[in-house]
LODOZA-292609 format. One record per atom (N, C-alpha, C, O): y negated, z negated, x negated. Coordinates in steps of 0.1 Angstrom, whole numbers, plus 5000, padded with zeros to 4 digits. Atoms other than C-alpha are relative to their C-alpha. Last residue first. Layout:
# residues N
YZX
...
END
This chain:
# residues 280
500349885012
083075381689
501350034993
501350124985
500749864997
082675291726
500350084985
500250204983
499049924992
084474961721
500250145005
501250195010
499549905009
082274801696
501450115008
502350185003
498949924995
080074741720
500650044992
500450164988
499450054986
077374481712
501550055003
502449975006
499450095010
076574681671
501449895015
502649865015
500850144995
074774951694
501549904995
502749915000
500850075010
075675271676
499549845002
498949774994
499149985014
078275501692
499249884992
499849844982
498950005006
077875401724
500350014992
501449964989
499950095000
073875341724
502049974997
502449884989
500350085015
073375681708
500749865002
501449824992
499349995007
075575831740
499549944984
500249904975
498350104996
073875591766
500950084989
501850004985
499549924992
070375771751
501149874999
501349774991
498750015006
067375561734
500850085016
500350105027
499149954991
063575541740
501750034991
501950064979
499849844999
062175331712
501250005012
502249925014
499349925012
061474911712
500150175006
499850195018
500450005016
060974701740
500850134991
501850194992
501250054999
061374711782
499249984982
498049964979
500350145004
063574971774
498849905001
497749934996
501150065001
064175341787
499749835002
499649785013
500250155001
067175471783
498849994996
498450044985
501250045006
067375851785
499949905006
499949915018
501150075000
070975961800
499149904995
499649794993
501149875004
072676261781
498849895009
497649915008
500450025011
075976031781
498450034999
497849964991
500149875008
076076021820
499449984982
498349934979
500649914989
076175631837
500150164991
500650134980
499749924988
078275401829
500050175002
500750265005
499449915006
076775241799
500950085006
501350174999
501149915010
074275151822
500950074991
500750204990
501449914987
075774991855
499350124987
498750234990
500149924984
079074921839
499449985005
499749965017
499349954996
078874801806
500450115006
500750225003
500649915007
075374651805
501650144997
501350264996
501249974995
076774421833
499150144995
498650225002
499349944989
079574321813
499150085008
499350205005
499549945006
077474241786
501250075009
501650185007
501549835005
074674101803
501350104997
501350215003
500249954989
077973861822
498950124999
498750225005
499049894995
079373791788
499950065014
500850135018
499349945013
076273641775
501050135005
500950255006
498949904991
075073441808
500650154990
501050254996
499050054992
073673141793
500650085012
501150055022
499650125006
071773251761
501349965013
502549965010
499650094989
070973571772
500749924997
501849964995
499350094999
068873781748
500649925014
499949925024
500950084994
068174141757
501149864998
502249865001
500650004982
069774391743
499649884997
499749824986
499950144992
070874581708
500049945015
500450015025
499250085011
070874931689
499949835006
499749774996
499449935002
068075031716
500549904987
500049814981
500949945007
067674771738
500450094991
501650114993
499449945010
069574661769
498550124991
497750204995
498150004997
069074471800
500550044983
501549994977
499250075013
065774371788
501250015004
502049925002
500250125003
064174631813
500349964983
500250024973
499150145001
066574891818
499149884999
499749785002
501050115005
064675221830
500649864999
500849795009
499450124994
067575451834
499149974992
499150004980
501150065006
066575891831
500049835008
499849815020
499950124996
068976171841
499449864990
499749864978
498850075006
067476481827
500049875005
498949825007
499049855005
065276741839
501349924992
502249974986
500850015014
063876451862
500850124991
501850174996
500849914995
065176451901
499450034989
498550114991
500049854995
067176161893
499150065005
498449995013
501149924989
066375791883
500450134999
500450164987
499349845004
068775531875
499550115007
499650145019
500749824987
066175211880
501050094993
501050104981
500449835005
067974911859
499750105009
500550145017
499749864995
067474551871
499650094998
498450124998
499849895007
067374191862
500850145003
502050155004
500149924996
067273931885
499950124998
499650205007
498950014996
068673631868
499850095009
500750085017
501450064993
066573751835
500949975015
501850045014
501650015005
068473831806
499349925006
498649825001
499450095013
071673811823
498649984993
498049874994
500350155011
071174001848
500749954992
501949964990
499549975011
071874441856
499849824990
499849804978
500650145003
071574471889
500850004986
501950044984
498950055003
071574861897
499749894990
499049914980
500150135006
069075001918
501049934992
501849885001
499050104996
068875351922
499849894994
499249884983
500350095013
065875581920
501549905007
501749885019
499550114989
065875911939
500449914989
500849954978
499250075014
063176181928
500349855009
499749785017
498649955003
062076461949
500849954995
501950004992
499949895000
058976291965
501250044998
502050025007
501349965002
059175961957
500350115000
501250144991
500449875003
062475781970
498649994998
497949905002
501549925003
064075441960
499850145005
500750215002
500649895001
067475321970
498950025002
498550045014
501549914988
068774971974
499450164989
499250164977
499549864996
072074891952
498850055008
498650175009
499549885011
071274521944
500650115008
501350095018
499050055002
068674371970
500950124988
500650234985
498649854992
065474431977
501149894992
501149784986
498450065011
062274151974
500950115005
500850175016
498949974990
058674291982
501449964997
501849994986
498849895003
055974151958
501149985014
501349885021
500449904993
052573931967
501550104997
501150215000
500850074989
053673641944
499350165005
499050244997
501449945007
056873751921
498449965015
498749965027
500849964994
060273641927
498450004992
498049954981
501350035005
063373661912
498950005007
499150085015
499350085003
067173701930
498649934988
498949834982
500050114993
065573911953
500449874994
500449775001
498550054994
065074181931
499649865005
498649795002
499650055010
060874291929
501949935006
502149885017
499050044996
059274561945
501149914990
501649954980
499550045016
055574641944
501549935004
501549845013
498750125000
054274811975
500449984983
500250044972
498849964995
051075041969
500749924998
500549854988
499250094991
047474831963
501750085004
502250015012
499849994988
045175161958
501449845006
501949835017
499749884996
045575261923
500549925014
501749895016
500149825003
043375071906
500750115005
500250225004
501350024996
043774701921
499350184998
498650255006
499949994987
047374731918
498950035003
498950125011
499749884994
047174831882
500149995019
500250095026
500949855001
044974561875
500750145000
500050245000
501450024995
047374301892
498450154998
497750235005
499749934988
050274401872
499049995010
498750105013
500849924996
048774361838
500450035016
499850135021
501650095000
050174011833
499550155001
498350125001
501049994986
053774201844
498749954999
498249945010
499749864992
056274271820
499050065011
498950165018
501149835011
054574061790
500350085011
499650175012
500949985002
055473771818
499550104995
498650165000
500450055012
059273791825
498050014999
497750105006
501250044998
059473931863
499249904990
498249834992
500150235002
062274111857
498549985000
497650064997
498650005006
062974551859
499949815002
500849755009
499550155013
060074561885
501049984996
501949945004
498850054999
059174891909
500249864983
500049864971
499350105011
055975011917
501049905001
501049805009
499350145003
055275261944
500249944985
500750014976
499449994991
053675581954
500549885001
500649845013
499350094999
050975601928
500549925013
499749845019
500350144991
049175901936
501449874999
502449885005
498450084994
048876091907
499549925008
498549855007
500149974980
045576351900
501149925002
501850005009
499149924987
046576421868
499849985010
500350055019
500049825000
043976321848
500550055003
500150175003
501149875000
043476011866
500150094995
499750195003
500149954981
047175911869
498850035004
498850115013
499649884994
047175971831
499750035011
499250145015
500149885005
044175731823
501250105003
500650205007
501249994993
045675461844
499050144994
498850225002
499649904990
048575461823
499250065008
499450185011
499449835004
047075451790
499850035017
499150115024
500949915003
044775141802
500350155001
499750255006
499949914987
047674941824
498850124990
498950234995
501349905000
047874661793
500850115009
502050135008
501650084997
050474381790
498750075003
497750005005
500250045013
052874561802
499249914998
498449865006
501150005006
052974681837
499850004984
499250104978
500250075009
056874761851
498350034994
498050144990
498850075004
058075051863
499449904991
499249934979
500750085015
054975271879
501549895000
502049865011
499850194992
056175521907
499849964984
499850024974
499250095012
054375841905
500849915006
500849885018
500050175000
053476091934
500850024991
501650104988
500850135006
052676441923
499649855002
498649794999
501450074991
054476611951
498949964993
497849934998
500549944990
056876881929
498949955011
498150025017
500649875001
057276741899
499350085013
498150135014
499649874988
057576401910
499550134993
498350144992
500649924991
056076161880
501150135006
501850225000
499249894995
057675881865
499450055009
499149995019
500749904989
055375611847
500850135002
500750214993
499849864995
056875371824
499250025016
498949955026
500249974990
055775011807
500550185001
500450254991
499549874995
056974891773
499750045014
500950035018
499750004989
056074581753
500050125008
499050185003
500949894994
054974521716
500550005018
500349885022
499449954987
055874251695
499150035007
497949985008
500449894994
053974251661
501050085012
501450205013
501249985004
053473871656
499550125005
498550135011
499849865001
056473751669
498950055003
498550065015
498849965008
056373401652
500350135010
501550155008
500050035016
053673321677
501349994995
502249935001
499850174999
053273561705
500149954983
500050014972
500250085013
051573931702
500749895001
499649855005
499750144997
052074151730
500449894990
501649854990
499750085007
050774521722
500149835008
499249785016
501250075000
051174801745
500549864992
501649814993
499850105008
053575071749
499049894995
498349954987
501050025006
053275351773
500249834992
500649745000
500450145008
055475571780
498849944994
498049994987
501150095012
055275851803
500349864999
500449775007
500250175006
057876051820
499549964992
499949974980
499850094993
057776371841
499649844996
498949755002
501349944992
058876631817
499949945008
501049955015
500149934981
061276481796
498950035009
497949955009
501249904993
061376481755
500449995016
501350075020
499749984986
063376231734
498750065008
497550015008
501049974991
062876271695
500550015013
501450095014
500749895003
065976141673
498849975013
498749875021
499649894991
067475771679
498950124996
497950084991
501450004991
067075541646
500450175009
500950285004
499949924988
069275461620
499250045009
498150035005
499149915000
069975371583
499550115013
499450235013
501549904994
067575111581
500350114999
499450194995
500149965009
070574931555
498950105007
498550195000
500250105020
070974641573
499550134995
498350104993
500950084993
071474871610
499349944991
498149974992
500949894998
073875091590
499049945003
498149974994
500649935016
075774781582
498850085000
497750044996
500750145005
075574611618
499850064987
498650074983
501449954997
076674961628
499649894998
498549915004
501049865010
079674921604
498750015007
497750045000
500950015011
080474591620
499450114992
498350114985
499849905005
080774631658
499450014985
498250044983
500949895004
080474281670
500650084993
501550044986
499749924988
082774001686
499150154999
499050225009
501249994989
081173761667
500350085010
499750085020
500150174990
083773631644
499250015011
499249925019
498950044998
084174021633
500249875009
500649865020
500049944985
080574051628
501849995008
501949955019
500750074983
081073781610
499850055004
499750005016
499350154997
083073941583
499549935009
500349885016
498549964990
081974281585
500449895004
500949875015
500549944985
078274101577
501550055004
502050005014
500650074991
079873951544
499650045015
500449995023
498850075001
081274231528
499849885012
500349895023
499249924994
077874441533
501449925003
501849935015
499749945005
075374171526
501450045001
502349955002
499249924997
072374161542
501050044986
500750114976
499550035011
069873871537
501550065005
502449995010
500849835009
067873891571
500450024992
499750124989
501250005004
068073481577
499350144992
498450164985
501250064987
071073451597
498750014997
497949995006
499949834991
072873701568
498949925013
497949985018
500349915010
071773381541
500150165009
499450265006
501350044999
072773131563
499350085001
498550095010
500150004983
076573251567
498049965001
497549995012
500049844995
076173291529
499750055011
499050155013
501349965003
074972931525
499950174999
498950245000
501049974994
077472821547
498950054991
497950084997
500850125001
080372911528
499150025006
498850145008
501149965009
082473211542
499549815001
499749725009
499450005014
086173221555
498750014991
498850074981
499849905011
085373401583
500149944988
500050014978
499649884998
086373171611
499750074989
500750094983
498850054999
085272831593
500950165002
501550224993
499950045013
081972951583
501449965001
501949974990
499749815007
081373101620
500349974981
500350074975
498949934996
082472771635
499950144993
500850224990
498650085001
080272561611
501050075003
501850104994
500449915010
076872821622
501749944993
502550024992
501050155010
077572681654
499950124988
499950244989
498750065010
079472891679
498749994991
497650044993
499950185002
078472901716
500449974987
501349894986
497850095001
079573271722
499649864998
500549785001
499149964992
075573381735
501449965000
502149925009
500250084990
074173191705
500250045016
500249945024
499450135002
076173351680
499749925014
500549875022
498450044999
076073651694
500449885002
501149825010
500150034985
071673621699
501849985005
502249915015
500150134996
071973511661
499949995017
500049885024
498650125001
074173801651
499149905008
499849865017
498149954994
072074091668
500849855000
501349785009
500150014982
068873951658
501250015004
501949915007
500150124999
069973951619
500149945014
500949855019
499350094994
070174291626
501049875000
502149855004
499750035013
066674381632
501649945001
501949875011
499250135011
065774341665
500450114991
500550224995
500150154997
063074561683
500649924993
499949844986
498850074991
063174881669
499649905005
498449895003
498950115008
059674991662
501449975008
501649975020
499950174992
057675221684
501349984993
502450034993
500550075010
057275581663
500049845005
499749764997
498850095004
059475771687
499349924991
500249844988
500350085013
056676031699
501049895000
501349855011
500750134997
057976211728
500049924987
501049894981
END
């Protein structure tokens, strides 16, 4: 599967969603590491430099060598292949993030040819072209958060494939959507989707853990990106807890699928995501 879709953060990102997740000023991180602010400025502003970065990642609670590697464009997950699952990635522009993009999935049943759709994007085009050339009957659509880029196409995919249930956590809501609760179970054909609540991001944020696929396969949302995750200003240690144990959980060999940025595994994200330095 093509991997060419950008990281998401840079990791500049990393430190300033820390900082602003722990509550600490630019002051407190100049105080704890022993740096002047115009250095501490200077890494907040993309300006990577190796001595430095260990040293606030340190104050941050971050894994500093993959904060290095990360600086130095060092990294990036190899090719991910599963038979079954389409990405499709669509542009979502705002201002000062010019070339953010957005992420929708489509998981197809081997054996019935019902889909379930995960999330819209801003654009339904690609998808809507598979499920006509395959013949898919879209069985259900399922919603990681109800953020906007995740869903302003959700409408024209209902309208295209027949109106099927659309399911969103109860702890969000969405106008015409079904609400479940954490742990509810999915089926389509041979494939069984679990729910596991994954907020902080969003306060109903939830990862699909899907089986029946040739490899176990968790649609995260903004739970977790690759080499990073999803800002959460006011619930920090509860994403991170959260990202933990429902996702980092789950079998090394399972394919993370992000509402941003390249497909990623729970063993890349262990060894490499700057968040955890506990995995490495």
């Amino acid at each position: 599967m093509d991997q060419g879709i950008r990281i998401e953060d840079n990791f500049e990102d990393v430190l300033n969603k820390a900082m602003v997740g722990l509550r600490l000023r630019k002051r407190d991180i100049c105080e704890r590491a022993g740096m002047p602010r115009d250095r501490v400025v200077s890494l907040l502003n993309g300006q990577a430099d190796h001595d430095d970065l260990l040293a606030v990642a340190a104050v941050l609670e971050l894994h500093g060598p993959s904060l290095v590697r990360m600086a130095e464009g060092m990294e990036r997950p190899g090719p991910i292949e599963v038979e079954g699952l389409m990405v499709y990635t669509t542009p979502f522009p705002m201002p000062g993030y010019e070339e953010m993009t957005v992420n929708s999935f489509l998981v197809r049943d081997p054996e019935s040819n019902i889909a379930v759709a995960f999330d819209s994007g801003a654009s339904v085009d690609g998808m809507l072209q598979d499920i006509d050339s395959m013949d898919l009957k879209v069985g259900l659509i399922l919603i990681t958060h109800t953020h906007g880029d995740h869903v302003i196409a959700l409408n024209s995919l209902l309208e295209a494939t027949g109106k099927p249930p659309v399911y969103v956590n109860s702890r969000e809501s969405l106008d015409g959507t079904i609400p479940f609760t954490e742990g509810k179970q999915f089926n389509a054909g041979s494939l069984t989707i679990e729910s596991r609540l994954t907020h902080g991001h969003s306060p109903g944020g939830t990862t699909f853990a899907i089986s029946g696929l040739s490899r176990p396969v968790a649609v995260v949302g903004d739970s977790l990106f690759c080499y990073s995750q999803g800002g959460a200003p006011g619930d920090y240690k509860q994403a991170l807890g959260n990202n933990r144990r429902e996702i980092l959980s789950l079998p090394d060999d399972t394919v993370i699928c992000p509402g941003h940025g390249p497909l990623t595994t729970v063993a890349e994200e262990k060894a490499h995501n700057p968040f955890f330095p506990e995995f490495k």
